[in-house]
C-alpha positions in Angstrom: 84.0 90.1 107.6 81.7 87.4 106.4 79.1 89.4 106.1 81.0 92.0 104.2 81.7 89.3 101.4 78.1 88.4 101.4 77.0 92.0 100.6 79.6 92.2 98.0 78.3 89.3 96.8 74.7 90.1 96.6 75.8 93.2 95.0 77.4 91.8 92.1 74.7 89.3 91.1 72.4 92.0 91.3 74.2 94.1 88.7 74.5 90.9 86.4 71.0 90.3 86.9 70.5 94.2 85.9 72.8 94.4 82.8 70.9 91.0 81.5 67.9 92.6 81.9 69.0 96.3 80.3 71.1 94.8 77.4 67.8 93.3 75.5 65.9 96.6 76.6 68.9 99.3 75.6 68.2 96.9 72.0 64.6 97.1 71.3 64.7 100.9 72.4 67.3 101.1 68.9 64.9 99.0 67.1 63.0 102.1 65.9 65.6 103.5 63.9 65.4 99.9 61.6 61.8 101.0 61.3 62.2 104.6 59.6 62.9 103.0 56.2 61.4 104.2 53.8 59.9 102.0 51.3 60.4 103.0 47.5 59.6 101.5 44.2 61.1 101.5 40.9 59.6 103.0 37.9 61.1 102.6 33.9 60.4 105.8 32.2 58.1 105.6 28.8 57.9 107.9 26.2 55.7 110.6 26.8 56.0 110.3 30.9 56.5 113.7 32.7 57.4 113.8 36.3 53.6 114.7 36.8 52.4 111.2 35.1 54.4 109.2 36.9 53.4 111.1 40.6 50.0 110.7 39.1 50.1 106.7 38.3 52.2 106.6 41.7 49.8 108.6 44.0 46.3 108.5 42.8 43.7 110.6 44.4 45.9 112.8 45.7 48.2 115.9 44.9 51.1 114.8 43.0 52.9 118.2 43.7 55.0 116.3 46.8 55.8 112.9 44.8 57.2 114.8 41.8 59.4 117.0 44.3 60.3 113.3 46.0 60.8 111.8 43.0 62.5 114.8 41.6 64.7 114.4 45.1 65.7 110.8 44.8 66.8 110.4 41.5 68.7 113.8 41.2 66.9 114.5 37.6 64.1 117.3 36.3 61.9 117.2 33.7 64.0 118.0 31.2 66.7 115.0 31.7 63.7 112.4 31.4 64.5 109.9 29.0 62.6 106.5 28.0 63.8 103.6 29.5 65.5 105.1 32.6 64.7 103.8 35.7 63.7 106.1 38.4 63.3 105.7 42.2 59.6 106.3 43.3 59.7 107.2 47.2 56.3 105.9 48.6 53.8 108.5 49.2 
């Protein structure tokens, strides 16, 4: 019987010693999730900016094409609704 309770025993600490080791791991495995973020800038909209300007000063070197769709995306607007002194969402590229 004594050795019954010892087993038991052994048995339980194990499983603490487990679940203190898995609670940290089971945290940094949901880490990631914090790390999809996606970083964005802010932009005030001058007169004469197009949607294609402000990709351009945004993105240089590279095809604006994807920032105006993103920008386009993120701020719910199209060329047309542009107006100076709006502030607009610029997604990073």
């Amino acid at each position: 019987m004594e050795r019954a309770r010892r087993r038991r025993f052994r048995a339980v600490v194990v499983a603490v010693a487990l679940a203190a080791v898995a609670m940290p791991v089971a945290g940094a495995m949901a880490a990631p999730e914090a790390i999809d973020r996606v970083e964005r800038t802010r932009y005030v909209v001058r007169p004469g900016d197009t949607l294609w300007s402000i990709a351009e000063r945004a993105a240089p070197g590279h095809d604006p094409r994807a920032v105006v769709d993103a920008i386009a995306e993120a701020n719910g607007v199209d060329a047309s609704s542009l107006v100076p002194g709006r502030t607009l969402v610029v997604p990073a590229s």
